[in-house]
C-alpha positions as a printed Julia matrix, in Angstrom:
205×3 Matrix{Float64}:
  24.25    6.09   -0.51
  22.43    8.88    0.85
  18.53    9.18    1.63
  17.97   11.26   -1.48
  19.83    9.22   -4.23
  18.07    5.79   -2.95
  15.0     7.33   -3.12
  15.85    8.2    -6.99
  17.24    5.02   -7.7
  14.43    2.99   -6.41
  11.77    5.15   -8.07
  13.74    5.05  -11.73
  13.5     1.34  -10.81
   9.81    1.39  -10.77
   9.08    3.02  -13.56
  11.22    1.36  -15.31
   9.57   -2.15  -14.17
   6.13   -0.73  -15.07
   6.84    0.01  -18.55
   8.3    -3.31  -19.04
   4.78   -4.73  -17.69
   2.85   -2.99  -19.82
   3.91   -4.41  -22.64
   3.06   -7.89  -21.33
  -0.74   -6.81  -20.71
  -4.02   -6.85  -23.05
  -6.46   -4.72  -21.56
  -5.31   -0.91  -19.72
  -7.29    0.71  -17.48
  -6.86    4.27  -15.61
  -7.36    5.01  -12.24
  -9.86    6.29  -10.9
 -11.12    7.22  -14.69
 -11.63    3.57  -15.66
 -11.61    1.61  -12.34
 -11.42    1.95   -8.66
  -9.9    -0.69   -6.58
 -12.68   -1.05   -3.7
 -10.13   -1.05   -0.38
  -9.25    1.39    1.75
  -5.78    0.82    2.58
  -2.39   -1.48    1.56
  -2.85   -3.22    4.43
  -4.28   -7.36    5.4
  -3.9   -10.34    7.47
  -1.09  -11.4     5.21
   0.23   -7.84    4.36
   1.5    -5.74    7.15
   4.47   -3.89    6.3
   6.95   -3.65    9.21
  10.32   -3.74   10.76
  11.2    -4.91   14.07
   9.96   -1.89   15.8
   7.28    0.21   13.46
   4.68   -1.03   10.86
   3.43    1.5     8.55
  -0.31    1.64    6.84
  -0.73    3.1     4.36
  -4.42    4.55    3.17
  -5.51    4.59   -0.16
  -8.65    6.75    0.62
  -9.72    8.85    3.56
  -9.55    7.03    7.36
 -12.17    9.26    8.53
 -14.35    7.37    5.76
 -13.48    4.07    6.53
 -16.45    2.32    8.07
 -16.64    1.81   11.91
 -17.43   -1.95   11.06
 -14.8    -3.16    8.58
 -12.23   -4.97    9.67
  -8.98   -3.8     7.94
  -7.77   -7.2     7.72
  -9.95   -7.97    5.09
  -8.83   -5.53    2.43
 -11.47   -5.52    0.22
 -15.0    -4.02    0.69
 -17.79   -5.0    -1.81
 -19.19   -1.73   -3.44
 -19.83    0.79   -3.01
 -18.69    1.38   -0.03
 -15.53    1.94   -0.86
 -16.46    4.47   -3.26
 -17.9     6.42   -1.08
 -14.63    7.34    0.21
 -12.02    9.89   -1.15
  -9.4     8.6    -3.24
  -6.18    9.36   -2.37
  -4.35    8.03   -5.19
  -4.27    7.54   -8.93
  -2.45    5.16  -11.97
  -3.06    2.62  -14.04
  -3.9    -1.46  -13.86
  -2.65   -3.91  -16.33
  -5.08   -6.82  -17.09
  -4.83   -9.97  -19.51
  -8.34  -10.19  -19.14
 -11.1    -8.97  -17.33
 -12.46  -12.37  -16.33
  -9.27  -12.24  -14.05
  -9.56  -12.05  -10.39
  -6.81   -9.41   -9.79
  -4.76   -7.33  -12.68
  -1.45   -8.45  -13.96
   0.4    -5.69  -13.04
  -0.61   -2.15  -11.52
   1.14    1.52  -10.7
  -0.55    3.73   -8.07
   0.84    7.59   -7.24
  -0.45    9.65   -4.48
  -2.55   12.39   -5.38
  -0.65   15.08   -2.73
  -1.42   13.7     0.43
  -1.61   10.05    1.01
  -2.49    9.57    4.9
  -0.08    7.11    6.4
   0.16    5.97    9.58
   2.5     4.31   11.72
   2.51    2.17   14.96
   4.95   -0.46   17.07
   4.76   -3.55   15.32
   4.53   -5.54   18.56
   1.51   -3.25   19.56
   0.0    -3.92   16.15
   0.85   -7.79   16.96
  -1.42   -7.62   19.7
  -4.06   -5.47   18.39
  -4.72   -8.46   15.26
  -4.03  -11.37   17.16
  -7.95  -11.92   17.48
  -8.06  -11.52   13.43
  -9.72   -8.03   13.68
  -9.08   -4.63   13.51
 -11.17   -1.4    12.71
 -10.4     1.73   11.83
 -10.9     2.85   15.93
  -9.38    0.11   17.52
  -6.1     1.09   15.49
  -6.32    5.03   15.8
  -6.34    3.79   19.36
  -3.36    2.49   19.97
  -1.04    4.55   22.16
   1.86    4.63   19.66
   0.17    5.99   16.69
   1.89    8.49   14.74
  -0.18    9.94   11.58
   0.65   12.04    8.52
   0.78   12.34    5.07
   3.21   11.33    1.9
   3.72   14.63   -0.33
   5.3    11.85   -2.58
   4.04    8.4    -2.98
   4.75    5.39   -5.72
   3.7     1.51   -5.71
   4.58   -0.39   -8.28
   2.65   -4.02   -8.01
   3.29   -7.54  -10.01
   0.62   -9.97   -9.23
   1.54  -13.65   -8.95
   0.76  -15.47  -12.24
   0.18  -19.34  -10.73
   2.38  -22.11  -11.34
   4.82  -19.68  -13.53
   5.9   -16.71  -11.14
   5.37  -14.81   -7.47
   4.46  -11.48   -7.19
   6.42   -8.48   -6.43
   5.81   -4.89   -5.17
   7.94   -2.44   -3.98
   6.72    1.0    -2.25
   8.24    4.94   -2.01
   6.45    7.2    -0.15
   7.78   10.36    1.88
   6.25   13.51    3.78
   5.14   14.85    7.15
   4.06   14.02   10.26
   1.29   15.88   12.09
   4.07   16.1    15.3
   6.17   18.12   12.82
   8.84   15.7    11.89
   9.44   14.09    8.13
   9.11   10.43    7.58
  10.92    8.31    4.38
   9.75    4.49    3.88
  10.38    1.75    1.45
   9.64   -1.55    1.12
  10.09   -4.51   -1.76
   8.13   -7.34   -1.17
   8.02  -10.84   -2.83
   4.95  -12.63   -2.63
   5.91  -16.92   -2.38
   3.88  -19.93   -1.57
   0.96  -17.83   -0.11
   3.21  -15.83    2.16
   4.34  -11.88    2.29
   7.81  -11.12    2.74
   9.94   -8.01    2.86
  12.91   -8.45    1.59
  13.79   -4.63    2.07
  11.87   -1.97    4.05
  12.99    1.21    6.23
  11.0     3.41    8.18
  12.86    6.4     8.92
  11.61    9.66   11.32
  13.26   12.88   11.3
């Protein structure tokens, strides 16, 4: 199957996933009209998409904005911080209540530009191995390509304890600032406190 048609496939597979969600929730809230989810990127300690050569990060708000002190691997960044940031995306969160910790289910789409960058995953290795990582320590690393997804779609399942895992799976496509195009996807399964990826390509042209 070519680039093109699994990039349709998987997106009709989204949607269609998302509407089937929605009709599980109570309470529906728009983003950014509603709510804004106070990180800066889909990136932790437990969530670092990759395959054995590249991992890809990808920022939900501006990198120039991120704060020099906050370490990535934490993901979340008490207000309002966070807000002080551009968003880069937009969608919709699922709750069955607000007194929940996280929403049932949520759908994010890029706004036009999504800034994503990519580096070697055993350079990335490295660069967390002493649990930290800022916004300079990983626009330093030598193999950093940047850009930006002209199309971008994540469709998220939170885990529901003692009944089901979560699931997510990711499209996003564009350009890189050397010139060249880049295509990733990813599905992930979230089981027994532990991120894995069942599917994901990284692709440069």
């Amino acid at each position: 199957m070519q680039a093109q048609q699994r990039l349709k496939c998987l997106v009709v597979t989204l949607v269609a996933l998302t509407l089937s969600m929605v009709a599980r929730a109570q309470v529906h809230q728009q983003i950014p009209e509603d709510i804004q989810p106070p990180v800066y990127a889909a990136f932790d300690r437990g969530f670092m998409p990759h395959t054995e050569e590249w991992a890809v990060v990808i920022f939900y708000r501006t990198p120039a904005c991120v704060p020099t002190d906050f370490n990535l691997l934490d993901f979340f960044d008490p207000p309002p911080r966070p807000f002080l940031c551009a968003l880069q995306i937009e969608g919709h969160s699922n709750w069955r209540s607000l007194d929940d910790p996280y929403p049932a289910d949520s759908l994010f789409r890029g706004t036009g530009a999504v800034p994503v960058w990519f580096v070697r995953w055993p350079e990335l290795q490295v660069a967390v191995a002493d649990d930290e990582l800022t916004i300079a320590e990983l626009a330093a690393l030598p193999s950093l390509l940047t850009g930006s997804a002209s199309f971008f779609l994540e469709s998220i399942r939170n885990d529901i304890r003692g009944r089901r895992g979560g699931n997510e799976a990711v499209v996003a496509a564009g350009s890189l600032t050397d010139g060249r195009t880049f295509q990733v996807e990813f599905t992930e399964k979230f089981r027994e406190g532990q991120h894995l990826f069942p599917h994901i390509r990284i692709d440069f042209k």
